[in-house]
PDB file of N, CA, C and O in Angstrom, chain B, residues numbered from 101:
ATOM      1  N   UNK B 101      22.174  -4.612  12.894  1.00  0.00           N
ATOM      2  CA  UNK B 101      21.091  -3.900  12.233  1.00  0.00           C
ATOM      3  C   UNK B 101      21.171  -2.421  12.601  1.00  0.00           C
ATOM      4  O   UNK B 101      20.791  -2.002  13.694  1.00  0.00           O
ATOM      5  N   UNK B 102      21.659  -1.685  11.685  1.00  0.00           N
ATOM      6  CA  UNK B 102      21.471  -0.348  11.983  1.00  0.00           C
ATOM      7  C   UNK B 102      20.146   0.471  12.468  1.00  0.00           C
ATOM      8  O   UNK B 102      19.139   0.306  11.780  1.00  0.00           O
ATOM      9  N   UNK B 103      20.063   1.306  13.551  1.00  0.00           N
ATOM     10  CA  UNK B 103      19.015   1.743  14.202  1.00  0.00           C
ATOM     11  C   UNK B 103      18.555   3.309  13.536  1.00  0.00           C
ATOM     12  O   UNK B 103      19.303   4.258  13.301  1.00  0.00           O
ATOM     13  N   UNK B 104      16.682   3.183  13.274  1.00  0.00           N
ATOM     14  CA  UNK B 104      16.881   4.619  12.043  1.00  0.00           C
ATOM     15  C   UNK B 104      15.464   4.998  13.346  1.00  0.00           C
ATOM     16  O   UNK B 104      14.610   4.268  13.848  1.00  0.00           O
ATOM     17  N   UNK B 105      15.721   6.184  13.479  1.00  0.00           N
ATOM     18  CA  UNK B 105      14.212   6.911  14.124  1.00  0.00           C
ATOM     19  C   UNK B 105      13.462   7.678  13.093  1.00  0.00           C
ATOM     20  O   UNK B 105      13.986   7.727  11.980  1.00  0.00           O
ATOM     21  N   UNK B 106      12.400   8.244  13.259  1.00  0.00           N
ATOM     22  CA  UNK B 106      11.679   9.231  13.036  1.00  0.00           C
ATOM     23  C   UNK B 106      11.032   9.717  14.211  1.00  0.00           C
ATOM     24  O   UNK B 106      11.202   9.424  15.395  1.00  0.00           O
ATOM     25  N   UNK B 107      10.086  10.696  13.526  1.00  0.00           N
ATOM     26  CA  UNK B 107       9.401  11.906  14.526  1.00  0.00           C
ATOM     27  C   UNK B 107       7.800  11.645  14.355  1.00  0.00           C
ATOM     28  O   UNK B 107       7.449  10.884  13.453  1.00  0.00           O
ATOM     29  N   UNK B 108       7.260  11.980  14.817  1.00  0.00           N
ATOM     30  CA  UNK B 108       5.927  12.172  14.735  1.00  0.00           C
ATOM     31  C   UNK B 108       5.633  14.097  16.056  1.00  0.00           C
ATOM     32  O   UNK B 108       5.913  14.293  17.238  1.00  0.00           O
ATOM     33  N   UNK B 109       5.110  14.844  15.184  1.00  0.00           N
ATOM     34  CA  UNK B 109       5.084  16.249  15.714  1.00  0.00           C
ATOM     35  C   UNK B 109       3.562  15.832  15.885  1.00  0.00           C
ATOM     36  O   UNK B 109       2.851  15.322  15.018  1.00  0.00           O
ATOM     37  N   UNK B 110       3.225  16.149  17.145  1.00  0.00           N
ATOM     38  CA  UNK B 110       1.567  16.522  17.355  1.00  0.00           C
ATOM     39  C   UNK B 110       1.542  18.346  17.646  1.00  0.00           C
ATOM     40  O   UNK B 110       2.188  19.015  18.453  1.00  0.00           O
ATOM     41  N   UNK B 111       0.359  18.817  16.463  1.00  0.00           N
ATOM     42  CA  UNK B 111       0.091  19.791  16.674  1.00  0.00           C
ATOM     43  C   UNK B 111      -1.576  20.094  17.164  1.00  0.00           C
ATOM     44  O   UNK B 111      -2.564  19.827  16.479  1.00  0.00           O
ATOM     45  N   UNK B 112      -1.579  20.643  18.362  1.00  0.00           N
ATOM     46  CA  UNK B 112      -2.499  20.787  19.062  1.00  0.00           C
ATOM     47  C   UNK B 112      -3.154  21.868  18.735  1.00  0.00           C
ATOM     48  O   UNK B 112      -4.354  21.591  18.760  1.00  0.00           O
ATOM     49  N   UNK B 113      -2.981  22.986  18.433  1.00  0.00           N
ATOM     50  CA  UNK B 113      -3.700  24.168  17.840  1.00  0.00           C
ATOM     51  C   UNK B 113      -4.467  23.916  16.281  1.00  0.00           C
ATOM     52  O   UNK B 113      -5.483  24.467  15.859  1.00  0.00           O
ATOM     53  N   UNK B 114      -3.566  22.846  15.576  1.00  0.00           N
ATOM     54  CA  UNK B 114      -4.577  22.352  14.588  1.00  0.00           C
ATOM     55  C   UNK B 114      -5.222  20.929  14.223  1.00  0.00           C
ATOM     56  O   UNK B 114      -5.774  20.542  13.193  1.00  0.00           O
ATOM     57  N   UNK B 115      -4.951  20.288  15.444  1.00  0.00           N
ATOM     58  CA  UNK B 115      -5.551  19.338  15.553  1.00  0.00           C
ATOM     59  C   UNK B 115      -4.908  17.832  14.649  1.00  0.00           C
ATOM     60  O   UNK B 115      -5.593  16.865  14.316  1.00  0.00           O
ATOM     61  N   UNK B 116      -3.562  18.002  14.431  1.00  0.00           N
ATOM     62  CA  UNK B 116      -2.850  17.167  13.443  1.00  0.00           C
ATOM     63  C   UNK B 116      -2.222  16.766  14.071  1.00  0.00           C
ATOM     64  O   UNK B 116      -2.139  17.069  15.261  1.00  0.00           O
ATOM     65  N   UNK B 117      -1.394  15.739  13.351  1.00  0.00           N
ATOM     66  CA  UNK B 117      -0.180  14.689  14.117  1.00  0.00           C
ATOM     67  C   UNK B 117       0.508  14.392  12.656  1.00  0.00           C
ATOM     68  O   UNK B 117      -0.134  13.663  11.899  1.00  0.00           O
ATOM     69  N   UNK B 118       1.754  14.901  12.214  1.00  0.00           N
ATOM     70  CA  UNK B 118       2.373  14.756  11.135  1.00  0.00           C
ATOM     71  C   UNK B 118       3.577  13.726  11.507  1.00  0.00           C
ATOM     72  O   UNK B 118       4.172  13.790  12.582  1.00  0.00           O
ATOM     73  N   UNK B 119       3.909  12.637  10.359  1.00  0.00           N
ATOM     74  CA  UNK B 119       5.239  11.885  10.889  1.00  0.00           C
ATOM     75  C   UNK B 119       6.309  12.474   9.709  1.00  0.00           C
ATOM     76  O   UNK B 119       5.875  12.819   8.609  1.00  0.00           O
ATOM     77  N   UNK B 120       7.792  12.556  10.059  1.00  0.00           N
ATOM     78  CA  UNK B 120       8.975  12.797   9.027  1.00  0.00           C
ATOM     79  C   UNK B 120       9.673  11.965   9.709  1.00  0.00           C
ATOM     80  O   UNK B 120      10.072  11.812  10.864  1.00  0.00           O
ATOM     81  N   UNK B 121       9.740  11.289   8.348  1.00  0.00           N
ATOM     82  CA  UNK B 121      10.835  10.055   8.013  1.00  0.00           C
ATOM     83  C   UNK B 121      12.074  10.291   7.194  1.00  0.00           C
ATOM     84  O   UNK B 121      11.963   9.900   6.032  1.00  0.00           O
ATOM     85  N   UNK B 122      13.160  10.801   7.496  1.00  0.00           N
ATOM     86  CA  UNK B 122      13.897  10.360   6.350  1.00  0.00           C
ATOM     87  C   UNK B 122      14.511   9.597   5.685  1.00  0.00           C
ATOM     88  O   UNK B 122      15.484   9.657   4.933  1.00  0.00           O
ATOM     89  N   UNK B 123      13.621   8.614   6.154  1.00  0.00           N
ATOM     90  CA  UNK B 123      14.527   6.857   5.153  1.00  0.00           C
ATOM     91  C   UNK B 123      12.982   6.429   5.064  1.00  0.00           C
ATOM     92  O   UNK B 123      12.889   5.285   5.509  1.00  0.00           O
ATOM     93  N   UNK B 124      11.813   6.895   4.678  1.00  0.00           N
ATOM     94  CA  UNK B 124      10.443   6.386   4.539  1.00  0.00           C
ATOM     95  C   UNK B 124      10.954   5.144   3.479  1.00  0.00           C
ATOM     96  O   UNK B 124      11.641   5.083   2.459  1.00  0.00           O
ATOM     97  N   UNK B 125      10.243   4.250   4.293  1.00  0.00           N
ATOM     98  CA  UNK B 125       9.875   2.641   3.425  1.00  0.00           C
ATOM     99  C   UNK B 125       8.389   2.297   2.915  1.00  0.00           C
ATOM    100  O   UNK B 125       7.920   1.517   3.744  1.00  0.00           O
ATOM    101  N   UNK B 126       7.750   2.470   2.221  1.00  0.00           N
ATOM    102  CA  UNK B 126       6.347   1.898   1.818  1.00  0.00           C
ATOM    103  C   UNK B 126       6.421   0.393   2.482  1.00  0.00           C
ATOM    104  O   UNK B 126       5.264   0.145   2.821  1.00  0.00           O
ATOM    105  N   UNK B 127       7.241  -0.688   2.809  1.00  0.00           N
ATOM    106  CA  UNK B 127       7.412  -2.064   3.207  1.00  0.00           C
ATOM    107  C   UNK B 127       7.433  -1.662   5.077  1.00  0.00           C
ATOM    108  O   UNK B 127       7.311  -2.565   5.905  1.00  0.00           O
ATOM    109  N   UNK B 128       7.630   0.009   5.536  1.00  0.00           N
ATOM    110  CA  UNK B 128       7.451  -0.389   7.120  1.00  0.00           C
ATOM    111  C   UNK B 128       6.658   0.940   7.549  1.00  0.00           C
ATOM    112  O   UNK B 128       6.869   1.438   8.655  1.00  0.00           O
ATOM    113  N   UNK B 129       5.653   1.555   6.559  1.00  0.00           N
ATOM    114  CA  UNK B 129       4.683   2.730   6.344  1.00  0.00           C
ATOM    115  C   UNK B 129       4.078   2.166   7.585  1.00  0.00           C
ATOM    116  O   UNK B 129       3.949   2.910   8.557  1.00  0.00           O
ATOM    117  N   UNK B 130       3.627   0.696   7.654  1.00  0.00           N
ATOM    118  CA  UNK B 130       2.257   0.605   8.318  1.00  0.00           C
ATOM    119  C   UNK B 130       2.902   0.343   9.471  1.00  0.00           C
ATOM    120  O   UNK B 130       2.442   1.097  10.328  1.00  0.00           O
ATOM    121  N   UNK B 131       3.890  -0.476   9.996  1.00  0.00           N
ATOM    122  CA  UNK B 131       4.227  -0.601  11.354  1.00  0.00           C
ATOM    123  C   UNK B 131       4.814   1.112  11.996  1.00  0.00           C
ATOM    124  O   UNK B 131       4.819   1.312  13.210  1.00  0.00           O
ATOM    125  N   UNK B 132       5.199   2.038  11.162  1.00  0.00           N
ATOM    126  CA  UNK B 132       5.504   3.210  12.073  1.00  0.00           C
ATOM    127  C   UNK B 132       4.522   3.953  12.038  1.00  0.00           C
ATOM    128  O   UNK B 132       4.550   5.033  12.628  1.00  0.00           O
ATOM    129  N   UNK B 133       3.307   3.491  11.253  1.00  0.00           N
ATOM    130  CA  UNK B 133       1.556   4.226  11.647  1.00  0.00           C
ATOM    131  C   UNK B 133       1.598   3.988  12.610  1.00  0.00           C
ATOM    132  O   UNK B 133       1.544   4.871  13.466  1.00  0.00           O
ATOM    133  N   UNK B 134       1.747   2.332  13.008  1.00  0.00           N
ATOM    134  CA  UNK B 134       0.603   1.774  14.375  1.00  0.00           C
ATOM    135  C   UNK B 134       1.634   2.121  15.473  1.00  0.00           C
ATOM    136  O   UNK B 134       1.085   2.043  16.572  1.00  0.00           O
ATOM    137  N   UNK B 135       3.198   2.547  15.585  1.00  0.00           N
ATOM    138  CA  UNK B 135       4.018   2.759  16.242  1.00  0.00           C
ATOM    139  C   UNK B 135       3.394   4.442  16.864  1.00  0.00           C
ATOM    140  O   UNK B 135       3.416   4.721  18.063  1.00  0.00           O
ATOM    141  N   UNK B 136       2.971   5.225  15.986  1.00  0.00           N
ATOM    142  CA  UNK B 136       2.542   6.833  16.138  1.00  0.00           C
ATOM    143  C   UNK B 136       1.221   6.280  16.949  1.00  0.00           C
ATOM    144  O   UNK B 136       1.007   6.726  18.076  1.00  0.00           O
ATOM    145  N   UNK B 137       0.374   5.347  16.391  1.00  0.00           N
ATOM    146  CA  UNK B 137      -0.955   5.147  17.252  1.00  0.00           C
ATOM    147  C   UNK B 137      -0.765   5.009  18.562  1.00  0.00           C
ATOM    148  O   UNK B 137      -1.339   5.624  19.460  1.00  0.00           O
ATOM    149  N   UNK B 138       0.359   3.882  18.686  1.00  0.00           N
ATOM    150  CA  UNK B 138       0.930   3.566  20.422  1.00  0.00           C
ATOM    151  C   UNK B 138       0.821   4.934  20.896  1.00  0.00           C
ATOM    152  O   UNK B 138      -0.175   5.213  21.564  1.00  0.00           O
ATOM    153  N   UNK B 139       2.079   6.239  20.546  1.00  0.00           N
ATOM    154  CA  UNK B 139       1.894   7.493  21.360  1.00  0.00           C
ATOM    155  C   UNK B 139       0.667   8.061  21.741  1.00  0.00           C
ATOM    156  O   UNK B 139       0.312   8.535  22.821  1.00  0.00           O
ATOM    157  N   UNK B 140      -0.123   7.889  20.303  1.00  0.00           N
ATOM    158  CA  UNK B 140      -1.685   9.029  20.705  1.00  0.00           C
ATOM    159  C   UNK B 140      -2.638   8.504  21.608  1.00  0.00           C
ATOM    160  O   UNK B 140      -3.536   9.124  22.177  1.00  0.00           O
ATOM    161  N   UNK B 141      -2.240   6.809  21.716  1.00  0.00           N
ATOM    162  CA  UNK B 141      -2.830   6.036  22.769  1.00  0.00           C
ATOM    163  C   UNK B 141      -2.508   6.431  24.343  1.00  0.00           C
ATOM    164  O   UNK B 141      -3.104   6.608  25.405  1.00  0.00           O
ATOM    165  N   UNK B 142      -0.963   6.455  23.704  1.00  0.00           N
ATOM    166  CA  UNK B 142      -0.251   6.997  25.413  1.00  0.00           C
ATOM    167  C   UNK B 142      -1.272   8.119  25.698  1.00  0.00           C
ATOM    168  O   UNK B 142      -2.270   8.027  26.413  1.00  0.00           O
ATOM    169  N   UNK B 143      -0.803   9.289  24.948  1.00  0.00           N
ATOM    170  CA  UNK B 143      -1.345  10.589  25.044  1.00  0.00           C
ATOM    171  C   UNK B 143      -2.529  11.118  25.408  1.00  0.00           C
ATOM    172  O   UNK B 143      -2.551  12.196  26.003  1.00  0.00           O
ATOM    173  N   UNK B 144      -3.781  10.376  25.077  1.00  0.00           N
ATOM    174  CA  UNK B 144      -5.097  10.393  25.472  1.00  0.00           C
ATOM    175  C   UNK B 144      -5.235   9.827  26.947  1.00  0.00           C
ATOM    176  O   UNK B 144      -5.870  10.350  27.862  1.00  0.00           O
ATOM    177  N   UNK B 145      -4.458   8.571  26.990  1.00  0.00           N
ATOM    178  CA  UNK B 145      -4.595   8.410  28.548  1.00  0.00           C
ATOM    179  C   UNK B 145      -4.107   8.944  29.576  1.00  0.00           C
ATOM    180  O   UNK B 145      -4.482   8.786  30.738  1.00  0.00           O
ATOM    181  N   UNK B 146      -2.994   9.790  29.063  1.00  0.00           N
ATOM    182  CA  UNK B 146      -2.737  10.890  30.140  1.00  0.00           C
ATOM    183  C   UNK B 146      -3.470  11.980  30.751  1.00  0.00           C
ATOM    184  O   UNK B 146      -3.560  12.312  31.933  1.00  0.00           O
ATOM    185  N   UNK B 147      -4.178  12.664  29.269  1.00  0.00           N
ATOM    186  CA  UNK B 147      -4.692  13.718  28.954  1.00  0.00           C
ATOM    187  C   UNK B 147      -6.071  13.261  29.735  1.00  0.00           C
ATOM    188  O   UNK B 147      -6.649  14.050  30.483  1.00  0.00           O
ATOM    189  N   UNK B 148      -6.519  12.010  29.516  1.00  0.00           N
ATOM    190  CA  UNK B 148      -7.652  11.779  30.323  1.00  0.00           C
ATOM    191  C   UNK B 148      -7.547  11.580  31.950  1.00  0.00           C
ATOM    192  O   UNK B 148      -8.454  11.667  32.778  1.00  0.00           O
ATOM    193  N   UNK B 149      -6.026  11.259  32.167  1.00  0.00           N
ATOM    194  CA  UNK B 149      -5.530  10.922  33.762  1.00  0.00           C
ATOM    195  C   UNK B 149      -5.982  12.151  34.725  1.00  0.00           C
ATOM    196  O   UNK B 149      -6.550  12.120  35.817  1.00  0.00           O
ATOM    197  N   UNK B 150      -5.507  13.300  33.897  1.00  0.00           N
ATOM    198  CA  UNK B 150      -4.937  14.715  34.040  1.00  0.00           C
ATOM    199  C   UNK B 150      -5.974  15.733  33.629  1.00  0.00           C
ATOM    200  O   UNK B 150      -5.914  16.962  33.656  1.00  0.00           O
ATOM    201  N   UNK B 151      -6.932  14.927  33.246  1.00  0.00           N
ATOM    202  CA  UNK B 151      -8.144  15.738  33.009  1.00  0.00           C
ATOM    203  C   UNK B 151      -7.612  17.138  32.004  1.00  0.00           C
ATOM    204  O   UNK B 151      -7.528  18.352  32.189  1.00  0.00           O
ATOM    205  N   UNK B 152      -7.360  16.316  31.018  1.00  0.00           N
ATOM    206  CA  UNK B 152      -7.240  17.630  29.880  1.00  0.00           C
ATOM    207  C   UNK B 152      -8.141  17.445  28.956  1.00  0.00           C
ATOM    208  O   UNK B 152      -8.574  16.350  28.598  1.00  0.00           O
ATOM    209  N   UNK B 153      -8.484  18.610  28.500  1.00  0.00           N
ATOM    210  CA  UNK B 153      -9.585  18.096  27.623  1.00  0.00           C
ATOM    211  C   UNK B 153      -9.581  17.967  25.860  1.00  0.00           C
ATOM    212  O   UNK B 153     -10.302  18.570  25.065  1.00  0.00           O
ATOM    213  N   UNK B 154      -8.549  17.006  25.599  1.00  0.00           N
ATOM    214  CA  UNK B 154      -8.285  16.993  24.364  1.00  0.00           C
ATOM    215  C   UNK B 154      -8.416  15.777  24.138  1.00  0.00           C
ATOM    216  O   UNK B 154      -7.935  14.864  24.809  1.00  0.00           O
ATOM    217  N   UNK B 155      -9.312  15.658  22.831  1.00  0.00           N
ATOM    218  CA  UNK B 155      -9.344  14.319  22.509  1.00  0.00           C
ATOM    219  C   UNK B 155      -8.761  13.941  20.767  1.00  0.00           C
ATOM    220  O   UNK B 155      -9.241  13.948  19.633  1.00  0.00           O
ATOM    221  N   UNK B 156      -7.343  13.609  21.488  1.00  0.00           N
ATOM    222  CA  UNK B 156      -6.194  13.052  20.257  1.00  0.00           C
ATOM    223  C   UNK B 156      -6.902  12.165  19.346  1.00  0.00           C
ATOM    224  O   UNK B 156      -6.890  12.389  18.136  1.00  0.00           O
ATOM    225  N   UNK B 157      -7.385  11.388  19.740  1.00  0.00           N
ATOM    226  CA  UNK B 157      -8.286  10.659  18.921  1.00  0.00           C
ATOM    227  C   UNK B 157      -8.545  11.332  17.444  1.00  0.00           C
ATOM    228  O   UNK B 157      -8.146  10.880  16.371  1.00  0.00           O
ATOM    229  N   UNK B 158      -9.226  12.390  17.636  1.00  0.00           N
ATOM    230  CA  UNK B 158      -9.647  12.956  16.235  1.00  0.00           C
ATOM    231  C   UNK B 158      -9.286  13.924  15.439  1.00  0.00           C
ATOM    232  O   UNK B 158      -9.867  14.608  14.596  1.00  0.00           O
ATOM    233  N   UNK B 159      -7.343  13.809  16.195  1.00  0.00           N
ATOM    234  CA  UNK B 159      -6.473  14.511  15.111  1.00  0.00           C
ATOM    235  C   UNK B 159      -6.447  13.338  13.512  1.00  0.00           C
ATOM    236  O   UNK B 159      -6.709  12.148  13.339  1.00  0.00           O
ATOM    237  N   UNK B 160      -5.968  14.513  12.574  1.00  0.00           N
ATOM    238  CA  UNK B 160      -5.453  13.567  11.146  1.00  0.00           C
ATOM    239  C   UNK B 160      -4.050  13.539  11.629  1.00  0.00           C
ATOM    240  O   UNK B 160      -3.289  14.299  12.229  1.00  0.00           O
ATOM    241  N   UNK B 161      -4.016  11.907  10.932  1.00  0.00           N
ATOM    242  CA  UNK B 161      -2.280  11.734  11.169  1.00  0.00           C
ATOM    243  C   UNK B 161      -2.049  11.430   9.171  1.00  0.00           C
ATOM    244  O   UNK B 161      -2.534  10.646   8.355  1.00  0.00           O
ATOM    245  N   UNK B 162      -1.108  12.489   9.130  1.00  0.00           N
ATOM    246  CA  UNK B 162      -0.167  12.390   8.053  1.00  0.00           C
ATOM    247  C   UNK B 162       1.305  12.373   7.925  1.00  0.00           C
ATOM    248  O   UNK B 162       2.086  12.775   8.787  1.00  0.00           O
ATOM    249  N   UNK B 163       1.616  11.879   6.785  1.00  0.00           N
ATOM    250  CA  UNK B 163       3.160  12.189   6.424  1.00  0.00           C
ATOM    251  C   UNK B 163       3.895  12.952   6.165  1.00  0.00           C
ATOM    252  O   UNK B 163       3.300  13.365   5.170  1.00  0.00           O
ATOM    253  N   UNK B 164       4.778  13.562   6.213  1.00  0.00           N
ATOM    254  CA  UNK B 164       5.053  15.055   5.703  1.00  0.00           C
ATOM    255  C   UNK B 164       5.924  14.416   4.410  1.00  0.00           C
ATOM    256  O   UNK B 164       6.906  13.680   4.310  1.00  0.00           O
ATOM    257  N   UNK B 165       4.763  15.299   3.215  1.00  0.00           N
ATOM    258  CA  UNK B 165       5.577  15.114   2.064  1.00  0.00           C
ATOM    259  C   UNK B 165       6.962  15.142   1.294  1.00  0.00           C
ATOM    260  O   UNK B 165       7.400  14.299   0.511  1.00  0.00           O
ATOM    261  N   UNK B 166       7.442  16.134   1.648  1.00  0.00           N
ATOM    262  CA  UNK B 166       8.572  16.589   1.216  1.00  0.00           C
ATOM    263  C   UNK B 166       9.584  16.855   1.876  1.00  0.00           C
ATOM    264  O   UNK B 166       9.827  18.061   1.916  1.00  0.00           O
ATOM    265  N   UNK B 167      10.904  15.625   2.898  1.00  0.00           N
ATOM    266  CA  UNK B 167      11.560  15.773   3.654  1.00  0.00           C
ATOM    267  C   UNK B 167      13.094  15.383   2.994  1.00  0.00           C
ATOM    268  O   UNK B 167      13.220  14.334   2.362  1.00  0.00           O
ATOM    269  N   UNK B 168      13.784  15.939   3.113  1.00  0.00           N
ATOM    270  CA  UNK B 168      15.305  15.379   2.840  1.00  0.00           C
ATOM    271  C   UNK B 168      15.250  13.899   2.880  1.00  0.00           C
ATOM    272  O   UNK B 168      14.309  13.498   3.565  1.00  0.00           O
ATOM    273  N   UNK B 169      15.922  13.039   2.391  1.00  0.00           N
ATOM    274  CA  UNK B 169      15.738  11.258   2.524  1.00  0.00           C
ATOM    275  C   UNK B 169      17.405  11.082   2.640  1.00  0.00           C
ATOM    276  O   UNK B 169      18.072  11.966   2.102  1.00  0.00           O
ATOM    277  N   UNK B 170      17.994  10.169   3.202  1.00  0.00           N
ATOM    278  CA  UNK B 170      19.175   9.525   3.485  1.00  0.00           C
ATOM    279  C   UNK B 170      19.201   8.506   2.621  1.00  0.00           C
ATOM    280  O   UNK B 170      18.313   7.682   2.399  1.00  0.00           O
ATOM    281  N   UNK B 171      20.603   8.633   1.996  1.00  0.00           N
ATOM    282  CA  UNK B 171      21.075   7.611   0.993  1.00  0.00           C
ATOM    283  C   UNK B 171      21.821   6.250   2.010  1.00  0.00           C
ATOM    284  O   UNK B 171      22.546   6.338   3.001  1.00  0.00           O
ATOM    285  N   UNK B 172      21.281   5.010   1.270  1.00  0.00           N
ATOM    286  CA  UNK B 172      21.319   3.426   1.778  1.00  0.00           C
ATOM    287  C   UNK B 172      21.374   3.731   2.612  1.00  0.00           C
ATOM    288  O   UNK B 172      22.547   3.819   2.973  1.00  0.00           O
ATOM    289  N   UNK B 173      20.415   4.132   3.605  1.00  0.00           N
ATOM    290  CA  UNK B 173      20.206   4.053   5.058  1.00  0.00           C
ATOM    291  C   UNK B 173      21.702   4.606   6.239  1.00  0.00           C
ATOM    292  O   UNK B 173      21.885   3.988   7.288  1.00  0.00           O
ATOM    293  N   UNK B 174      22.212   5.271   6.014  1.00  0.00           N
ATOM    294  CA  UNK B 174      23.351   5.823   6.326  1.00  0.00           C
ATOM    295  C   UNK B 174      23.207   7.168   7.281  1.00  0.00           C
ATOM    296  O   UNK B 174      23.076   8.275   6.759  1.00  0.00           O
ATOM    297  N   UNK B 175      23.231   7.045   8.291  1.00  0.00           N
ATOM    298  CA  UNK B 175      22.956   8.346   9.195  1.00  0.00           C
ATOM    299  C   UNK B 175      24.071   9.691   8.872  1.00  0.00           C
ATOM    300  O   UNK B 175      23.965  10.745   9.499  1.00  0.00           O
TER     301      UNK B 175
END
């Protein structure tokens, strides 16, 4: 099974969390949501370890629309 990553960028100055995919699947949209949730989960509990005062929680998480895409899954 060939192995494909993406990104998820958290931006802290505007309060967002964008993911780029370039092999986006509508059939695995929702498992690499709840995969980005795992991080912001990480992230808050650090931030709360460490007493920072940001609460990830109530960034928007979006997709970034318009990214280059890879043909048949081919790195």
């Amino acid at each position: 099974m060939p192995i494909h990553w993406y990104l998820c960028v958290i931006d802290f100055k505007n309060s967002h969390i964008q993911i780029l995919d370039s092999l986006r699947s509508r059939s695995r949209d929702e498992f690499r949501f709840k995969n980005v949730k795992t991080v912001v989960e990480f992230c808050q509990t650090f931030f709360k370890l460490y007493d920072i005062g940001k609460d990830i929680f109530q960034f928007s998480i979006n997709w970034v629309p318009s990214i280059p895409t890879q043909d048949n899954g081919l790195v």
